[in-house]
N, C-alpha and C positions, 0 to 999 in steps of 0.2 A: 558516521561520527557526528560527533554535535557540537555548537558553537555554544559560546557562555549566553546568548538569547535563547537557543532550544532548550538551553536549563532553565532557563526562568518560565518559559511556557511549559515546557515540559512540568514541571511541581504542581502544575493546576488541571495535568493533562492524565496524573500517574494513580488518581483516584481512582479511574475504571482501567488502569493497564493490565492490573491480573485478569478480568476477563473481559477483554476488547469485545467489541460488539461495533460494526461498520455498517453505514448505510449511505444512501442517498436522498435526497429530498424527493419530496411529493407537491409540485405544488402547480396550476398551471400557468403560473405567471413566469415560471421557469428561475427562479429563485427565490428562498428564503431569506428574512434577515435573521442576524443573530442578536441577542438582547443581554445587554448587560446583569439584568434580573429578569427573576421569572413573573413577566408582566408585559403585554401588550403595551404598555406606553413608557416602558422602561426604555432606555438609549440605546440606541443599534450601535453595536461596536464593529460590525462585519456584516458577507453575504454570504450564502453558499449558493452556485449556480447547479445549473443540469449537468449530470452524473459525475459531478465530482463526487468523492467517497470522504466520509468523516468517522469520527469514532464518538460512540455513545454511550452513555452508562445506562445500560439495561437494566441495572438494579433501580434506579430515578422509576416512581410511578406515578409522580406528578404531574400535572397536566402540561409544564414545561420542564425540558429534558436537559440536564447538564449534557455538553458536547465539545469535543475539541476539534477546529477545521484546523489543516494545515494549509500556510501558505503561500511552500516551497517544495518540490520534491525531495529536498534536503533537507527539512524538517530544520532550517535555520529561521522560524517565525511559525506563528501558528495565533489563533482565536481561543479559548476558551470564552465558554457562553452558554446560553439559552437557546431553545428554539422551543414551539410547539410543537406538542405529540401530534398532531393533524400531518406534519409537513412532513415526518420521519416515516422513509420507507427501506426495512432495514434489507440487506444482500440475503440474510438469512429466508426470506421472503420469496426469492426469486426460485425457479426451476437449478435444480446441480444436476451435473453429468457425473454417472454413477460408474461409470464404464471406465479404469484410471488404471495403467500400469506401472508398476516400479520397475526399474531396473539397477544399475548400481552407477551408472551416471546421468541418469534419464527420465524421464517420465512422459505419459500417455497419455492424455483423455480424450474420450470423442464420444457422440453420439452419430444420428444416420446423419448431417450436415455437419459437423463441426468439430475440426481436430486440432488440439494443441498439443505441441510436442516443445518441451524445454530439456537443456541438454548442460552438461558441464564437465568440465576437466580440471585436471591440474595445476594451479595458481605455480608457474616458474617465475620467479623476481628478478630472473636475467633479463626478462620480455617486457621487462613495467620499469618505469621512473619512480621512485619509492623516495616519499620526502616524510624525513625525522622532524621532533623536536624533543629536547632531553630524552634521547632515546626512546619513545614515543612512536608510533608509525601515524601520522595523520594524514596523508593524503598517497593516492597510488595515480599515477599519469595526470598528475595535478587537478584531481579529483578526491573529496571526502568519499568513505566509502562505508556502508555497511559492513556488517558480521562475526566481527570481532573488536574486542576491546586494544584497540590499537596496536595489533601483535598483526605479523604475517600470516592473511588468510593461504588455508589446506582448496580450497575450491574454489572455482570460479564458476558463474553461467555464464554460459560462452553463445547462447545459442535461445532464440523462444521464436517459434514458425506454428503460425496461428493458419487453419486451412477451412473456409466457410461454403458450404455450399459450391466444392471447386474450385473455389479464388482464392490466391493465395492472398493474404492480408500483410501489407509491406510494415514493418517491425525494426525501429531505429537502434541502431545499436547502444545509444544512451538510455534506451530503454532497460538495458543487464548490466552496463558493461562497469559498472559501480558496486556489483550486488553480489556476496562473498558467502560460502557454506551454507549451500540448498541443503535442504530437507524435502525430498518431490513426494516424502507420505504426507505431506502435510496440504499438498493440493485441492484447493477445491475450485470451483468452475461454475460463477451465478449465470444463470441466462435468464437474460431482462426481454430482449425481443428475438425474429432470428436474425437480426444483426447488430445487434447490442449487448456485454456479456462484461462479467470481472472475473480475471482470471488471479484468484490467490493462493499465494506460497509463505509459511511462516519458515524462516532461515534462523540460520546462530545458535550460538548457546549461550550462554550467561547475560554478561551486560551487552554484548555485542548481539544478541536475540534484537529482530525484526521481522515485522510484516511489511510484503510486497503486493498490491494491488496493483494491476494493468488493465486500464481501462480501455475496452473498444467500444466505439461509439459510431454505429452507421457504418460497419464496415472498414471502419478504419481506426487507427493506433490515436488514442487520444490525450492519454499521460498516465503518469504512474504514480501509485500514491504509495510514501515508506514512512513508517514509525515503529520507534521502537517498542519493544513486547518486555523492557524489564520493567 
């Protein structure tokens, strides 16, 4: 769900939402700045650091790239900017795991080191604190939530167990436990090193449509990047 600031970035954000495009930077200084124009000496309005995940207008084939960072996992703030084409290294880029099973609350990927397995069930509103406004649903356990336009989500992920090279990889529950009507055909699985990887899920339908990026970085749970996909 989004606050009346994720509106205001969002409008600057919604020019490349029909077809996102996500990446991370390239750079070895281990961050980019981002630039209020497209010009080296133009004002740095922001930074993106090492593997955070931003979205891109792959359509831009300019030498600097329109970009929106977020800079919340609640997508309550955000950058719209500039960067140079040098520094943009997009997930498309990366190795995917090809190997993905559906089931009908479930999904599968893995290759010969690395298995993710995310899982979900039944959203019961007996089990959740469920807070109104003008009849409205805006927050579930006094949290904003993805996947729906403010109605009672049909699904929850309940569940995401990342398995690397035989270790399991420990997975905070505020990593899902916001995150409403999977879609697991929509999975895909970048691998950056063998312990570094984005694992994404596009969720929702209508206005309540988003993307879920879970960053692992060295082996372990780094953060999660959410925006929305209308």
């Amino acid at each position: 769900m989004k606050t009346l600031i994720t509106l205001i970035f969002f409008s600057g954000a919604c020019s490349f939402a029909n077809g996102q495009s996500f990446a991370i930077i390239n750079d070895p200084d281990g961050y980019v700045n981002i630039r209020e124009n497209r010009s080296v000496t133009s004002r740095i309005i922001g930074k993106i650091y090492n593997y955070n995940v931003f979205d891109y207008d792959k359509s831009d084939k300019s030498e600097w790239v329109h970009i929106y960072k977020q800079d919340s996992e609640d997508e309550s703030g955000g950058t719209v900017g500039y960067v140079h084409r040098s520094r943009i290294l997009p997930l498309s880029t990366f190795n995917t795991i090809k190997n993905i099973d559906f089931f009908k609350d479930s999904c599968i990927g893995r290759n010969d080191s690395l298995t993710v397995i995310i899982k979900s069930s039944s959203f019961n509103p007996v089990k959740h604190k469920l807070f109104y406004s003008d009849k409205a649903l805006e927050k579930i356990d006094g949290k904003s939530f993805w996947g729906t336009d403010k109605t009672l989500p049909k699904k929850a992920i309940t569940s995401l167990k990342i398995i690397n090279n035989g270790m399991p990889i420990l997975i905070p529950q505020s990593a899902f436990d916001n995150l409403y009507e999977p879609r697991f055909k929509t999975l895909k699985i970048f691998v950056q090193t063998s312990d570094s990887f984005y694992i994404e899920l596009t969720n929702g339908e209508g206005d309540g449509a988003y993307t879920v990026i879970w960053i692992i970085k060295g082996n372990k749970y780094f953060k999660k990047f959410t925006e929305s996909t209308i």
